[in-house]
N, C-alpha and C positions, 0 to 999 in steps of 0.2 A: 542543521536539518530539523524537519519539525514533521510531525504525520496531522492529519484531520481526519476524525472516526466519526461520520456521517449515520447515527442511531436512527433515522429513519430509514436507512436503508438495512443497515443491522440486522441480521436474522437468530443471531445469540446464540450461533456455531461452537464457537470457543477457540478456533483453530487459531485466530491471531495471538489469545492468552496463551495459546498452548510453544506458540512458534518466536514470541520474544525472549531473547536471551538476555534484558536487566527485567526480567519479571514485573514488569512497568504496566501491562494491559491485564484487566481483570472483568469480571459482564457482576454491572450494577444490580440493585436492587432489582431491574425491572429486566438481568437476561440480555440487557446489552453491553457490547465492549466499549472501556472508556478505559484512559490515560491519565494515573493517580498524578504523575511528575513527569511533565513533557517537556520541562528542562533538562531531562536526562536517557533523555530518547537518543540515542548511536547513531538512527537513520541508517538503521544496515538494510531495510527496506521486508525484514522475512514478514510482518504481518501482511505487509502490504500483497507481497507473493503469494500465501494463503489463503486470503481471503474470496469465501468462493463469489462473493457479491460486490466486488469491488467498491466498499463501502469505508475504507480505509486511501486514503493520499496520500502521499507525501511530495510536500512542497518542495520543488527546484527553484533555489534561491539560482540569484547572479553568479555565483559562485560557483553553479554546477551548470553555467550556460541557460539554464530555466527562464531565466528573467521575471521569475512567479509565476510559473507553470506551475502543475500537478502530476502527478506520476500514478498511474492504478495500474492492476495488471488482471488481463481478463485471462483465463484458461478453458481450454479448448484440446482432451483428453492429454496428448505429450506437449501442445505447444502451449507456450507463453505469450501473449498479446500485452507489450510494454504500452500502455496510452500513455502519450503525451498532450496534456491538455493545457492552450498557452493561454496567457490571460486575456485575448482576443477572443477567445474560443474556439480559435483552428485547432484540429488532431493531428499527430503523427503519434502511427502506429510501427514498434518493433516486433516481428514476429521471430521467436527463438525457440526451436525445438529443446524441449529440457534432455533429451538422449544424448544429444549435439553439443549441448549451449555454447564451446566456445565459436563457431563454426562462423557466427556471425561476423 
């Protein structure tokens, strides 16, 4: 699993540095998040989750069905919005109340 942290969308929150558990994501010189060793990225997906700008991915290899999709997750006060973007650039969207979540 691998993430892509898109600094032009970037708004230099911190909530993704704040939300990795191998302390992997830190905001550069210039106030953005970047990814010191993305060899060592878990792909537990919590930046992607936090992220209020959906400016963080993470890639859905073969292996997770993705075929090279991308994964973002939009939020909308309790719900979750999983985007799935395929390398066509069709969507599918998961909508998951975080009250709920396993409900889906």
């Amino acid at each position: 699993m691998s993430i892509e942290i898109s600094q032009d969308v970037c708004i230099g929150c911190g909530q993704c540095a704040k939300s990795c558990p191998g302390t992997l994501i830190q905001l550069d010189d210039k106030g953005k998040a970047c990814i010191s060793r993305i060899e060592r990225c878990w792909g537990c997906a919590s930046c992607v989750k936090e992220c209020p700008v959906q400016a963080i991915a993470m890639f859905l290899g073969e292996d997770m069905g993705g075929l090279g999709g991308k994964l973002t997750v939009g939020r909308e006060n309790t719900l979750l919005h999983w985007i799935i973007t395929k390398p066509d650039g069709d969507t599918q969207i998961l909508t998951v109340d975080s009250r709920d979540p396993n409900k889906y």
